[in-house]
PDB file of N, H, CA, C and O in Angstrom:
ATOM      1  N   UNK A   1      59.778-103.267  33.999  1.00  0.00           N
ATOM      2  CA  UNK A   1      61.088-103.223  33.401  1.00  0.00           C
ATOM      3  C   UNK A   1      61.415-101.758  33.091  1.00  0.00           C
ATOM      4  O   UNK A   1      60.531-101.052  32.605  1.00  0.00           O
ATOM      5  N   UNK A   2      62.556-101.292  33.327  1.00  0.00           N
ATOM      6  H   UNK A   2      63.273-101.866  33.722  1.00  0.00           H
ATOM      7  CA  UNK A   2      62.989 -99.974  33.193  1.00  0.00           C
ATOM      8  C   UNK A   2      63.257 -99.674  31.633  1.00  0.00           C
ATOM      9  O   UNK A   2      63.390-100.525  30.753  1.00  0.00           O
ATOM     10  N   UNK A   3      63.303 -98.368  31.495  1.00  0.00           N
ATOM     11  H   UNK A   3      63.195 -97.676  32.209  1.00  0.00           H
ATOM     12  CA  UNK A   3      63.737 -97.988  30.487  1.00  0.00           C
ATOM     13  C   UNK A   3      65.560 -98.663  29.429  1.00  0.00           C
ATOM     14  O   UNK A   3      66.003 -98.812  28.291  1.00  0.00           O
ATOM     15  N   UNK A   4      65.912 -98.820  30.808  1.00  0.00           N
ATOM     16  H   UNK A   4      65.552 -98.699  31.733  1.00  0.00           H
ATOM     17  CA  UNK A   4      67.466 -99.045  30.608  1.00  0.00           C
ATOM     18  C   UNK A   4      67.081-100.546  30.408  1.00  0.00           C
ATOM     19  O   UNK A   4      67.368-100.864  29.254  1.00  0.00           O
ATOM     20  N   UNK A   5      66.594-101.478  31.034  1.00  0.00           N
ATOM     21  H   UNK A   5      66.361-101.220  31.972  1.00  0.00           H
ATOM     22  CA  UNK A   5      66.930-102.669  30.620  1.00  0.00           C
ATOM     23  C   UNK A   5      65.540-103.040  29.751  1.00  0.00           C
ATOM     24  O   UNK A   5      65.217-104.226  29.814  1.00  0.00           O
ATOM     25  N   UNK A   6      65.068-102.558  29.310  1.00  0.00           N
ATOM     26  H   UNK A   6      65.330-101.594  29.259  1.00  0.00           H
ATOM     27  CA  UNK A   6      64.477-102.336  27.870  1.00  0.00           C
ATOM     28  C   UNK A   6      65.609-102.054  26.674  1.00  0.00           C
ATOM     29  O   UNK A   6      65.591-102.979  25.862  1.00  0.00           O
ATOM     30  N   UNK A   7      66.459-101.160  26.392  1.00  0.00           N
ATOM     31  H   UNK A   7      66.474-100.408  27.052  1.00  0.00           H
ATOM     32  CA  UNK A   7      67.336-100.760  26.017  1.00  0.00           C
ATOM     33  C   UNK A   7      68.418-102.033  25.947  1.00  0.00           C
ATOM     34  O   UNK A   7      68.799-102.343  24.818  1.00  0.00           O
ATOM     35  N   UNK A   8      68.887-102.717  26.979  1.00  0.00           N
ATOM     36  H   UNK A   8      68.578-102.465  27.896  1.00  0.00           H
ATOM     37  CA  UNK A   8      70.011-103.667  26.624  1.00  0.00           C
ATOM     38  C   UNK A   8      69.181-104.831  26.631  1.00  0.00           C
ATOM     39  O   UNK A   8      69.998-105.726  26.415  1.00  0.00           O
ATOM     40  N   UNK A   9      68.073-105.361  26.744  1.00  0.00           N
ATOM     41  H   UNK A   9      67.409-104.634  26.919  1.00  0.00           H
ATOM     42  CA  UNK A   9      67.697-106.807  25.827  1.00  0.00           C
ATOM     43  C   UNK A   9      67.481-105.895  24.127  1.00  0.00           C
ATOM     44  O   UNK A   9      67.552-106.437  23.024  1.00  0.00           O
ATOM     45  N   UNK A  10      67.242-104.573  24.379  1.00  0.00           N
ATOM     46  H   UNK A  10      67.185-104.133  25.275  1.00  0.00           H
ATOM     47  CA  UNK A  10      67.337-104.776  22.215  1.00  0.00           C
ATOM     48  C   UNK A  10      68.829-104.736  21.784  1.00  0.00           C
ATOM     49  O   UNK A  10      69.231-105.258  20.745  1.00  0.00           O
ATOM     50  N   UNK A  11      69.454-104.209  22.488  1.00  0.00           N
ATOM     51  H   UNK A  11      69.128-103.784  23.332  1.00  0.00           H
ATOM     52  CA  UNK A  11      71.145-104.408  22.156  1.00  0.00           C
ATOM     53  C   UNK A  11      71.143-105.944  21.849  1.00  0.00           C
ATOM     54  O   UNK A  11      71.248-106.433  20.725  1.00  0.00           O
ATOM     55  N   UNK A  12      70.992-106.705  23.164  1.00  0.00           N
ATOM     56  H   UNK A  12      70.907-106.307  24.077  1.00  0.00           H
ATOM     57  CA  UNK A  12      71.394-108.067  23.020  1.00  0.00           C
ATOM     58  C   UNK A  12      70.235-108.659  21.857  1.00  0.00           C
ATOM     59  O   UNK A  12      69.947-109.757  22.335  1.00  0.00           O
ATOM     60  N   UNK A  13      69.531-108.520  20.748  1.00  0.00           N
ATOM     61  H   UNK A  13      69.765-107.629  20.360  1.00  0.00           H
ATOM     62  CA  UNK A  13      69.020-108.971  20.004  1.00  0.00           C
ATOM     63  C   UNK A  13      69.448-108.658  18.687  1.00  0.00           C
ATOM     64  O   UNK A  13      69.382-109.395  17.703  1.00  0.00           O
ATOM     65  N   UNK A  14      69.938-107.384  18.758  1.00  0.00           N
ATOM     66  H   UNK A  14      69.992-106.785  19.558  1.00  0.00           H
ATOM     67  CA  UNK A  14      70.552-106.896  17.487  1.00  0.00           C
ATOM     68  C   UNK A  14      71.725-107.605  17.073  1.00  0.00           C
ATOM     69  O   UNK A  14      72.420-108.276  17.837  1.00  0.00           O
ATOM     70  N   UNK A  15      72.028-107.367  15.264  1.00  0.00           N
ATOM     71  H   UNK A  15      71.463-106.823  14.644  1.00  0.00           H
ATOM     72  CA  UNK A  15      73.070-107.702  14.959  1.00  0.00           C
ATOM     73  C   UNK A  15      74.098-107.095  14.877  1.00  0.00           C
ATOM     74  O   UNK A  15      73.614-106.009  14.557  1.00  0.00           O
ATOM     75  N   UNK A  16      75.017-106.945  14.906  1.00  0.00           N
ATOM     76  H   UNK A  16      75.410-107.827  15.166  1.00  0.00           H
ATOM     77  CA  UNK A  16      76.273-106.409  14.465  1.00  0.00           C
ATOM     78  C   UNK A  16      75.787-105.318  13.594  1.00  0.00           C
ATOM     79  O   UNK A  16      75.859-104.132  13.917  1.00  0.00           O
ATOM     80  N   UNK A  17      75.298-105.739  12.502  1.00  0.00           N
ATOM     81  H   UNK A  17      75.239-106.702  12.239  1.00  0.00           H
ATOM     82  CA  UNK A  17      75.156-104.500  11.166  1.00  0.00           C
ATOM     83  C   UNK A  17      74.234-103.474  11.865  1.00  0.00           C
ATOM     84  O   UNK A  17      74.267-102.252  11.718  1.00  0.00           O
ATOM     85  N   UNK A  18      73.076-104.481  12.966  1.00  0.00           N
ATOM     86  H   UNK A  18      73.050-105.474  13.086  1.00  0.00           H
ATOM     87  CA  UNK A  18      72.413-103.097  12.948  1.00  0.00           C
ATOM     88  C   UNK A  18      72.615-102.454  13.943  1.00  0.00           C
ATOM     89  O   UNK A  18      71.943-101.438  14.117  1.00  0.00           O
ATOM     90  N   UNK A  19      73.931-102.974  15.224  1.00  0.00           N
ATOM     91  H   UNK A  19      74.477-103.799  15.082  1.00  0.00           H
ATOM     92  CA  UNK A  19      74.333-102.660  16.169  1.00  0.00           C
ATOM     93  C   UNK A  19      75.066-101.051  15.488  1.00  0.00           C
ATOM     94  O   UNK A  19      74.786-100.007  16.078  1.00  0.00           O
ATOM     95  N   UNK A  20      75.993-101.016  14.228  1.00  0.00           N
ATOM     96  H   UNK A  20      76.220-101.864  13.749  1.00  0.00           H
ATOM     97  CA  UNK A  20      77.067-100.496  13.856  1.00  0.00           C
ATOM     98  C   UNK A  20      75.968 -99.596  12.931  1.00  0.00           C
ATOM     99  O   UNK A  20      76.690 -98.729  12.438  1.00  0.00           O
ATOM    100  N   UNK A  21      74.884 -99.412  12.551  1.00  0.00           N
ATOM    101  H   UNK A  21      74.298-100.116  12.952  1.00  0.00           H
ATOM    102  CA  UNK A  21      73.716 -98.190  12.371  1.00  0.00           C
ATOM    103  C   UNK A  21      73.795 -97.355  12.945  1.00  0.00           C
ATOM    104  O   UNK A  21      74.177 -96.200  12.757  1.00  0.00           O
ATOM    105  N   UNK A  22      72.950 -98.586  14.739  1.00  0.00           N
ATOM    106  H   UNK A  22      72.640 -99.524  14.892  1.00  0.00           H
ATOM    107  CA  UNK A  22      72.559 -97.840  15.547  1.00  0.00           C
ATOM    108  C   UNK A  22      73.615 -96.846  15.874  1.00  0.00           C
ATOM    109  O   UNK A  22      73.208 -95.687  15.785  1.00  0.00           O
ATOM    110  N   UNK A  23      74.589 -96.949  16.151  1.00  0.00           N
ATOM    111  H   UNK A  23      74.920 -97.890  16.223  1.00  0.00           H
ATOM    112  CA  UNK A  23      75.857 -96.089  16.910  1.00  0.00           C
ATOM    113  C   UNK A  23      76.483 -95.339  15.681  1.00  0.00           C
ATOM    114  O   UNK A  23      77.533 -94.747  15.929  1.00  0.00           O
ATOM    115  N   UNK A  24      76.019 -95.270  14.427  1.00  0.00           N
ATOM    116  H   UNK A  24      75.166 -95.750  14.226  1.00  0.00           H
ATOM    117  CA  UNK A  24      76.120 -94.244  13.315  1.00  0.00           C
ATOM    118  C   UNK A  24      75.198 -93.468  13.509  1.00  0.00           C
ATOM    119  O   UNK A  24      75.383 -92.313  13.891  1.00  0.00           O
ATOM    120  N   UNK A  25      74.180 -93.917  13.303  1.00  0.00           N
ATOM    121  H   UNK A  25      74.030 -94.855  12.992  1.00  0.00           H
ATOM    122  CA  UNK A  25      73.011 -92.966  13.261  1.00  0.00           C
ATOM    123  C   UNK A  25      73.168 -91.933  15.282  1.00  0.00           C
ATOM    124  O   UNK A  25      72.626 -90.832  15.381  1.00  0.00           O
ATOM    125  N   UNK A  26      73.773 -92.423  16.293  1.00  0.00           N
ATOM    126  H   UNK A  26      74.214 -93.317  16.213  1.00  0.00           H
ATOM    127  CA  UNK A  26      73.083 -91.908  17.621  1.00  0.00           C
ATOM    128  C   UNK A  26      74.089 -90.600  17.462  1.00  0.00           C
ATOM    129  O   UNK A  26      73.761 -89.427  17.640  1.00  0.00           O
ATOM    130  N   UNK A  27      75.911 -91.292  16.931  1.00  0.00           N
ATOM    131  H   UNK A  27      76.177 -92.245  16.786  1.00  0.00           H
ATOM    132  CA  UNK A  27      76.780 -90.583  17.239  1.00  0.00           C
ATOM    133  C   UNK A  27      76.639 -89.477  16.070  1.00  0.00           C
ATOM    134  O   UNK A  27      77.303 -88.457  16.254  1.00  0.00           O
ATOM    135  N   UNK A  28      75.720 -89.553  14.672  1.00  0.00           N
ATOM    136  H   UNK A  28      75.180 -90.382  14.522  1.00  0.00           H
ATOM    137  CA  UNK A  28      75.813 -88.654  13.779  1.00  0.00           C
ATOM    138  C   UNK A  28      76.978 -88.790  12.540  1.00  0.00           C
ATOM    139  O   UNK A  28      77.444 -87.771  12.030  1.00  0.00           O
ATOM    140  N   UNK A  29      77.326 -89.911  12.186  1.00  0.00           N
ATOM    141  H   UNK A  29      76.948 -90.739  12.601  1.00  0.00           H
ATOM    142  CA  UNK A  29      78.349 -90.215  11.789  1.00  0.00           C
ATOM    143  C   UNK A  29      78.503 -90.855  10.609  1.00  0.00           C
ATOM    144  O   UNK A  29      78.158 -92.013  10.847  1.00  0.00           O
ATOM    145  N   UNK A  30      78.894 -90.755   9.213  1.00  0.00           N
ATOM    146  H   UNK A  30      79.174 -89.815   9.019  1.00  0.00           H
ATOM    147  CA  UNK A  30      79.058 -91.517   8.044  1.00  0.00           C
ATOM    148  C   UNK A  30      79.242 -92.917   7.868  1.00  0.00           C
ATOM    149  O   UNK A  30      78.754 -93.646   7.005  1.00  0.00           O
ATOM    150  N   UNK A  31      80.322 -93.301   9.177  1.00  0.00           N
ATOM    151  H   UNK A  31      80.719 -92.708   9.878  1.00  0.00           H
ATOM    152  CA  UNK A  31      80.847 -94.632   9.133  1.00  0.00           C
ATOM    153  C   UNK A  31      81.571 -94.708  10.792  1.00  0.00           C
ATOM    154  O   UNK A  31      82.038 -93.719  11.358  1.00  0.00           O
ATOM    155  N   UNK A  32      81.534 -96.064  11.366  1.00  0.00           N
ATOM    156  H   UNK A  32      81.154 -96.867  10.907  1.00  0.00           H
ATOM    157  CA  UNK A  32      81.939 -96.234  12.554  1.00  0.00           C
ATOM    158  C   UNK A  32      83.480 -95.977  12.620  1.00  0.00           C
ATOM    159  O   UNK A  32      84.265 -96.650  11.952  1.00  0.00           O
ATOM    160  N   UNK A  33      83.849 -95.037  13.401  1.00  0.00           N
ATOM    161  H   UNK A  33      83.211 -94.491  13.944  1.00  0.00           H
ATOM    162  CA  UNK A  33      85.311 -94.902  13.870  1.00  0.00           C
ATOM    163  C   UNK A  33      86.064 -96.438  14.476  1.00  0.00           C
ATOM    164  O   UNK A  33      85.687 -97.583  14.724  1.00  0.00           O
ATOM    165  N   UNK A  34      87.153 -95.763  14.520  1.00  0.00           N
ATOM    166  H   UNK A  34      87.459 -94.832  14.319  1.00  0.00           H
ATOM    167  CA  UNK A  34      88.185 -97.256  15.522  1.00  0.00           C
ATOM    168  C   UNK A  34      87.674 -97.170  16.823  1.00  0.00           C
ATOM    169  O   UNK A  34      86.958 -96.223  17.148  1.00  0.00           O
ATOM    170  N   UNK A  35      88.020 -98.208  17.722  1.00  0.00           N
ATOM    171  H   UNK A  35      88.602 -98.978  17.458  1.00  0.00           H
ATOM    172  CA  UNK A  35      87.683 -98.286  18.643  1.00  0.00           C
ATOM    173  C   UNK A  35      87.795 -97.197  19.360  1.00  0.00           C
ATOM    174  O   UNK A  35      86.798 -96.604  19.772  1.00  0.00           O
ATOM    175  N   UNK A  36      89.165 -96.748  19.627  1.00  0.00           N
ATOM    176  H   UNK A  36      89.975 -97.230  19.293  1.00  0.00           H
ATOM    177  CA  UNK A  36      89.466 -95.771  20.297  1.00  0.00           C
ATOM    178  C   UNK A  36      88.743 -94.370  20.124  1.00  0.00           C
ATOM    179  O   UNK A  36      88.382 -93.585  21.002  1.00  0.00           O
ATOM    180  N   UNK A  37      88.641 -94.283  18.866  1.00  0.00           N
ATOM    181  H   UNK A  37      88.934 -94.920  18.152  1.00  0.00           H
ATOM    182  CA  UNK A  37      87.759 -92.762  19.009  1.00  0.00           C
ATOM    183  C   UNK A  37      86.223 -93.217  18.999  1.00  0.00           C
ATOM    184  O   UNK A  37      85.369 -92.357  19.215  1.00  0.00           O
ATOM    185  N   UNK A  38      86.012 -93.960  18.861  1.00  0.00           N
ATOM    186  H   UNK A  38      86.706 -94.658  18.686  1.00  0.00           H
ATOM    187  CA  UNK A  38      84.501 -94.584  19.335  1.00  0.00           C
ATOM    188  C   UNK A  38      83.979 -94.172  20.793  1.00  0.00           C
ATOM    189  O   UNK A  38      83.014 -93.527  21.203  1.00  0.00           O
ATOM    190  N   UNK A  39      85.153 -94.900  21.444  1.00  0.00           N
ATOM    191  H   UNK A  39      85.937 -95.424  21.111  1.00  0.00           H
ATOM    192  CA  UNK A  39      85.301 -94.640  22.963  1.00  0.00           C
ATOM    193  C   UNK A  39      85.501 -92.959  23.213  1.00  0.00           C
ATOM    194  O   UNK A  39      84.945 -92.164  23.970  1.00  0.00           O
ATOM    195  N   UNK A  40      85.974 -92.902  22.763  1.00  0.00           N
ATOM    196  H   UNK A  40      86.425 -93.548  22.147  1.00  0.00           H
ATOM    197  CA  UNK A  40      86.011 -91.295  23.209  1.00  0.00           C
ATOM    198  C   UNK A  40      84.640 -90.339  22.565  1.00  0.00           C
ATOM    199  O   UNK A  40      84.113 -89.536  23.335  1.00  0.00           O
ATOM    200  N   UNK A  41      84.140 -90.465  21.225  1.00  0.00           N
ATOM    201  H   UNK A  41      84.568 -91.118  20.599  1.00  0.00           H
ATOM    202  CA  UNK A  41      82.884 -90.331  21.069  1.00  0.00           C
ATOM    203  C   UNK A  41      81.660 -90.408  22.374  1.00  0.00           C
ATOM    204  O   UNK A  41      81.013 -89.470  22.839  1.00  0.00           O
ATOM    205  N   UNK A  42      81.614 -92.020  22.792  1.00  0.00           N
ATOM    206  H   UNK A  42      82.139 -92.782  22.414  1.00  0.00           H
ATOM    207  CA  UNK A  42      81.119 -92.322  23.874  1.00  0.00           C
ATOM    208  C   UNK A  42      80.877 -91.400  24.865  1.00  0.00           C
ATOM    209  O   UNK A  42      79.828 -91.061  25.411  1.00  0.00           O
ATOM    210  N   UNK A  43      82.594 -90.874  25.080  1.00  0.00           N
ATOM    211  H   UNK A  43      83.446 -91.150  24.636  1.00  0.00           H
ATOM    212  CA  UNK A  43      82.933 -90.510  26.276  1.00  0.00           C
ATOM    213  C   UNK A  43      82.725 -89.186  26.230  1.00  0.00           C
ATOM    214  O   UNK A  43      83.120 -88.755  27.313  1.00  0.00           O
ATOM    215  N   UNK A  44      82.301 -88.256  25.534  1.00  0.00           N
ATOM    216  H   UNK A  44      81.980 -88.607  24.654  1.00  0.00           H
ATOM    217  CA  UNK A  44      81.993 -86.785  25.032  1.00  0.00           C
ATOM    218  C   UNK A  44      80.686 -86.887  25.175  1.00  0.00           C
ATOM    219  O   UNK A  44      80.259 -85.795  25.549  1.00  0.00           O
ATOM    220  N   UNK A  45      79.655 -87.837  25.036  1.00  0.00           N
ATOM    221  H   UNK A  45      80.002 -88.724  24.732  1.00  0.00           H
ATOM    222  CA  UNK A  45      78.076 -87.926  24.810  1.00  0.00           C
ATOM    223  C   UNK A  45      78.265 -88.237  26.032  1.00  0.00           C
ATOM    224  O   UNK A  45      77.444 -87.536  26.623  1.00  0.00           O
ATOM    225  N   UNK A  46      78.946 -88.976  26.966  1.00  0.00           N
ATOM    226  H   UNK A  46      79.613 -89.546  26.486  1.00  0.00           H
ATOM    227  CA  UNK A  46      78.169 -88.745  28.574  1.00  0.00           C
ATOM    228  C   UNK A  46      78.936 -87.652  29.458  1.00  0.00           C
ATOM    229  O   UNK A  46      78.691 -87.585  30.662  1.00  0.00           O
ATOM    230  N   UNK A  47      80.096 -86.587  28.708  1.00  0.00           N
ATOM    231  H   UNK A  47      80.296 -86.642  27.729  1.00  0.00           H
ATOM    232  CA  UNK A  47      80.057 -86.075  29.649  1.00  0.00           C
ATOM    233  C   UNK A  47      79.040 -84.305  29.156  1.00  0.00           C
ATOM    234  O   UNK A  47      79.067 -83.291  29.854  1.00  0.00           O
ATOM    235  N   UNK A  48      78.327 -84.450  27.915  1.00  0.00           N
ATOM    236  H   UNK A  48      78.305 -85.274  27.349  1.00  0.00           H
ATOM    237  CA  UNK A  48      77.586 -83.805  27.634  1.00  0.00           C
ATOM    238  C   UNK A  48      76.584 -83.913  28.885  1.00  0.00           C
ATOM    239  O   UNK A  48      76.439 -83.262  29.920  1.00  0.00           O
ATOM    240  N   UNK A  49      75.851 -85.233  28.215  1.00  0.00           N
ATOM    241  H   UNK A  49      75.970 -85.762  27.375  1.00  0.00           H
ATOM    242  CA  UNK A  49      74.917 -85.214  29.056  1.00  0.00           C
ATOM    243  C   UNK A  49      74.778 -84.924  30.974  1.00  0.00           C
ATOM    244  O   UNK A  49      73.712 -84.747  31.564  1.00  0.00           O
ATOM    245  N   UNK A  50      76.450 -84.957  31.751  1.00  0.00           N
ATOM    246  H   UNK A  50      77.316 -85.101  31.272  1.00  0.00           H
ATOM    247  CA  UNK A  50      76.734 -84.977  32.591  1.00  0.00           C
ATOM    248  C   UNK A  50      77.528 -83.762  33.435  1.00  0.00           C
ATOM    249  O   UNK A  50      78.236 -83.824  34.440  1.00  0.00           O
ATOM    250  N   UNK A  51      77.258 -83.030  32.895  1.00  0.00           N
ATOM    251  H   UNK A  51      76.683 -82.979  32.078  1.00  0.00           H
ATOM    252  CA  UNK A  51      78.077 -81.603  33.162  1.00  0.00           C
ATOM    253  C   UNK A  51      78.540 -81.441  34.543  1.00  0.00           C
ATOM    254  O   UNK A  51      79.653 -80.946  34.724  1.00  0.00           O
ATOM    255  N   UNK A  52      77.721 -81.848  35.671  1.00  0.00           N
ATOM    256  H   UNK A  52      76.817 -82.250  35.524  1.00  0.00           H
ATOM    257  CA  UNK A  52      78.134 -81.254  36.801  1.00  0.00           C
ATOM    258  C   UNK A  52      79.024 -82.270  37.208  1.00  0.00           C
ATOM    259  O   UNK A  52      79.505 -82.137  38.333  1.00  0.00           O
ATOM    260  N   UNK A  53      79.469 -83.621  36.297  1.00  0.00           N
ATOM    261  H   UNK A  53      79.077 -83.730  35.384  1.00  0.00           H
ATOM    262  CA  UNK A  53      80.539 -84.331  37.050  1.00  0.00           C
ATOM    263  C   UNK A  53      82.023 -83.898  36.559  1.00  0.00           C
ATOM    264  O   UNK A  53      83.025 -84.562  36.822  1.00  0.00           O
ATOM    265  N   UNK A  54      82.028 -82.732  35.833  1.00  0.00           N
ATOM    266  H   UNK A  54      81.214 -82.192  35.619  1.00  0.00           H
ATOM    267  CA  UNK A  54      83.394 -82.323  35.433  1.00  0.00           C
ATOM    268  C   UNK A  54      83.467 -80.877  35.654  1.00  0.00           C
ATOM    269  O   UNK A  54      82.533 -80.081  35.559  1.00  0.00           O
ATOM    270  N   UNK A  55      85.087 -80.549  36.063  1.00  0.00           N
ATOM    271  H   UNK A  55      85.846 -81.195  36.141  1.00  0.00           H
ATOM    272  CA  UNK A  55      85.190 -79.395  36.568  1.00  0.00           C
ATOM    273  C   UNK A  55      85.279 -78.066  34.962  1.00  0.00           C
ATOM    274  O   UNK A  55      85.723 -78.159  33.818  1.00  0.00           O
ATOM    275  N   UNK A  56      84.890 -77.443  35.412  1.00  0.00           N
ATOM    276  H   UNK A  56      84.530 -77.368  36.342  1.00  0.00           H
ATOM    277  CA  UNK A  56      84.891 -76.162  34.331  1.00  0.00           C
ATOM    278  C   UNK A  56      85.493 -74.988  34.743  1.00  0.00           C
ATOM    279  O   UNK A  56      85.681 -74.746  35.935  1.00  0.00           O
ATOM    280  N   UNK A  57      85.911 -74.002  33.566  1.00  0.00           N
ATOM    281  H   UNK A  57      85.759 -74.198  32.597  1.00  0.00           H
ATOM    282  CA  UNK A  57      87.191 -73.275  33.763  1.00  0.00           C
ATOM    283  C   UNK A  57      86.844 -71.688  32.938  1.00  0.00           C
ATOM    284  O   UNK A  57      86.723 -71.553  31.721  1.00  0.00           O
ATOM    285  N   UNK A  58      86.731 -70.590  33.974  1.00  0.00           N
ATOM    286  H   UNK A  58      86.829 -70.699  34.964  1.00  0.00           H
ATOM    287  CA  UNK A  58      86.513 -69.331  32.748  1.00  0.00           C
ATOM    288  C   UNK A  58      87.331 -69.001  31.991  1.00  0.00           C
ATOM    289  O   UNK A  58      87.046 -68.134  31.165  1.00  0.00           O
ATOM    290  N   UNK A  59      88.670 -69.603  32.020  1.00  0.00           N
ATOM    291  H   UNK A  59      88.902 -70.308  32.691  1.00  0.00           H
ATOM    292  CA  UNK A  59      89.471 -69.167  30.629  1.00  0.00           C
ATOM    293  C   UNK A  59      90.514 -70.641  30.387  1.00  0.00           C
ATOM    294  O   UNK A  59      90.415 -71.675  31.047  1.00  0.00           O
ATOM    295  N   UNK A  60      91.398 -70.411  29.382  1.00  0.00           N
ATOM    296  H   UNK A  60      91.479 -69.571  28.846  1.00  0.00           H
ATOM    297  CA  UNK A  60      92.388 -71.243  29.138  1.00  0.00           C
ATOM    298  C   UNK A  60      93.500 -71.445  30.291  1.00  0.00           C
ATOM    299  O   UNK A  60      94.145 -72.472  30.503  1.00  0.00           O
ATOM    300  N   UNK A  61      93.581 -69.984  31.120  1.00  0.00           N
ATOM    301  H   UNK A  61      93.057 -69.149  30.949  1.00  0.00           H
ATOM    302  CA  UNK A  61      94.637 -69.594  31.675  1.00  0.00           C
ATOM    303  C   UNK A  61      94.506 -69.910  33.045  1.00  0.00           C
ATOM    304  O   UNK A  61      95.425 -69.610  33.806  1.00  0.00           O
ATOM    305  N   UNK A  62      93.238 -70.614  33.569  1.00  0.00           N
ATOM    306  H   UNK A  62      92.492 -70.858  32.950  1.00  0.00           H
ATOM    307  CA  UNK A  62      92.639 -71.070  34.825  1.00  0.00           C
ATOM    308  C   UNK A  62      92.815 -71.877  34.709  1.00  0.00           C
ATOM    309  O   UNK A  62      93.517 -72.311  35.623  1.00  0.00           O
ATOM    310  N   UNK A  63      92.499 -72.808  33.740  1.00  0.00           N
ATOM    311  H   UNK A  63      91.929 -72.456  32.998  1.00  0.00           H
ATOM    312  CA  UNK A  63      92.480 -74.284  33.299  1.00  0.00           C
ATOM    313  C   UNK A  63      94.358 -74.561  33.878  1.00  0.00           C
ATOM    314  O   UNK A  63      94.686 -75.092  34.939  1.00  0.00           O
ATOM    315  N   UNK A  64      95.446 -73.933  32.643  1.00  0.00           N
ATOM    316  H   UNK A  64      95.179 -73.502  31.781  1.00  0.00           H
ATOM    317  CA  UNK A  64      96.387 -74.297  33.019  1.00  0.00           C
ATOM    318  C   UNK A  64      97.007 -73.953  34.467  1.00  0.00           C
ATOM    319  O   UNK A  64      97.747 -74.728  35.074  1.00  0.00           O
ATOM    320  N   UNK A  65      96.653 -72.834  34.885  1.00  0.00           N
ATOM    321  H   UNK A  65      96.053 -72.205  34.392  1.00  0.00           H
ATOM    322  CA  UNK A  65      97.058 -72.540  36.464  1.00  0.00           C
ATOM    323  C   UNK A  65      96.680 -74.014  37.157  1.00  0.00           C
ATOM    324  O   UNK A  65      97.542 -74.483  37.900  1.00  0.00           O
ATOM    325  N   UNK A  66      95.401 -74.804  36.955  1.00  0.00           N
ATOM    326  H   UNK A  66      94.701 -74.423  36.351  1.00  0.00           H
ATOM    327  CA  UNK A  66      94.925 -75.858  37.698  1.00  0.00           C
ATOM    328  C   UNK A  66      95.346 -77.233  37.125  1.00  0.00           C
ATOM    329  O   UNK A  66      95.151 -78.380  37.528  1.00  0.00           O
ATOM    330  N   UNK A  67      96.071 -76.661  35.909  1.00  0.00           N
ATOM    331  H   UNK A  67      96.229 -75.729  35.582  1.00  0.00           H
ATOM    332  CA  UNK A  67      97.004 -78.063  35.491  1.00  0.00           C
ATOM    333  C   UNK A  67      98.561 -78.645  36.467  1.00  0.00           C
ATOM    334  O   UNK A  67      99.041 -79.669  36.954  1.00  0.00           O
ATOM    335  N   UNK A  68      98.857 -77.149  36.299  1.00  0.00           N
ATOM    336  H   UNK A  68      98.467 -76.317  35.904  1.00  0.00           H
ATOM    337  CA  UNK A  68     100.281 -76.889  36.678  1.00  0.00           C
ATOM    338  C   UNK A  68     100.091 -77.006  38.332  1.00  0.00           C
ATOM    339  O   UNK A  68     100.826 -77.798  38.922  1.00  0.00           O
ATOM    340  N   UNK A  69      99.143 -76.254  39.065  1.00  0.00           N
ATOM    341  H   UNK A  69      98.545 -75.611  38.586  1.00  0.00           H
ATOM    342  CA  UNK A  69      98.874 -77.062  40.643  1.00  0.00           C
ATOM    343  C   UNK A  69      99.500 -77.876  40.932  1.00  0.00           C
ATOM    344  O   UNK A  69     100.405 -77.888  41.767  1.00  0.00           O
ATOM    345  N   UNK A  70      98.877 -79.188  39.883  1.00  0.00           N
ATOM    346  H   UNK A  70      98.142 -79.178  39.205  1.00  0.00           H
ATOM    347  CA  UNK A  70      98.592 -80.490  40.155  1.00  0.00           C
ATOM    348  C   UNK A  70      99.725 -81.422  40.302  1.00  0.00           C
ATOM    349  O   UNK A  70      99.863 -82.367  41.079  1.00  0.00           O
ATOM    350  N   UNK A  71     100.597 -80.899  39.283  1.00  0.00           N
ATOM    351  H   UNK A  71     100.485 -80.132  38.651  1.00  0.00           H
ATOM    352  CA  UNK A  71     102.024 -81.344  38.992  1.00  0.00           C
ATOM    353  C   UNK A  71     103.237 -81.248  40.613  1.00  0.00           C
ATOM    354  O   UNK A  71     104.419 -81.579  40.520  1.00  0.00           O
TER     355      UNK A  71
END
């Protein structure tokens, strides 16, 4: 059994309270956000961990040159 599905049978055993710990304690956090910034929490911890799947920019002014492209 992998690491990962080691990981989601303890999800699927946990409760709620200690589901809403766990994701205090991983994200660093006082108290669980709304959904939405939960999700986006989420979504900051994998693109940490994921760097080379997002494009990066040496200034502000590259960034928007490659905004405005796009348009």
């Amino acid at each position: 059994m992998s690491t990962r599905e080691m990981a989601y049978n303890v999800i699927d055993i946990m409760t709620e309270e200690q589901l809403s710990e766990f994701l205090k304690n991983y994200l660093g956090l006082d108290e669980i956000p709304n959904s939405d910034t939960l999700e986006a929490l989420l979504e900051l911890r994998y693109m940490e961990q994921h760097p080379e799947e997002y494009k990066t920019y040496e200034s502000t002014e590259d960034m928007f040159e490659d905004i405005l492209d796009d348009e």
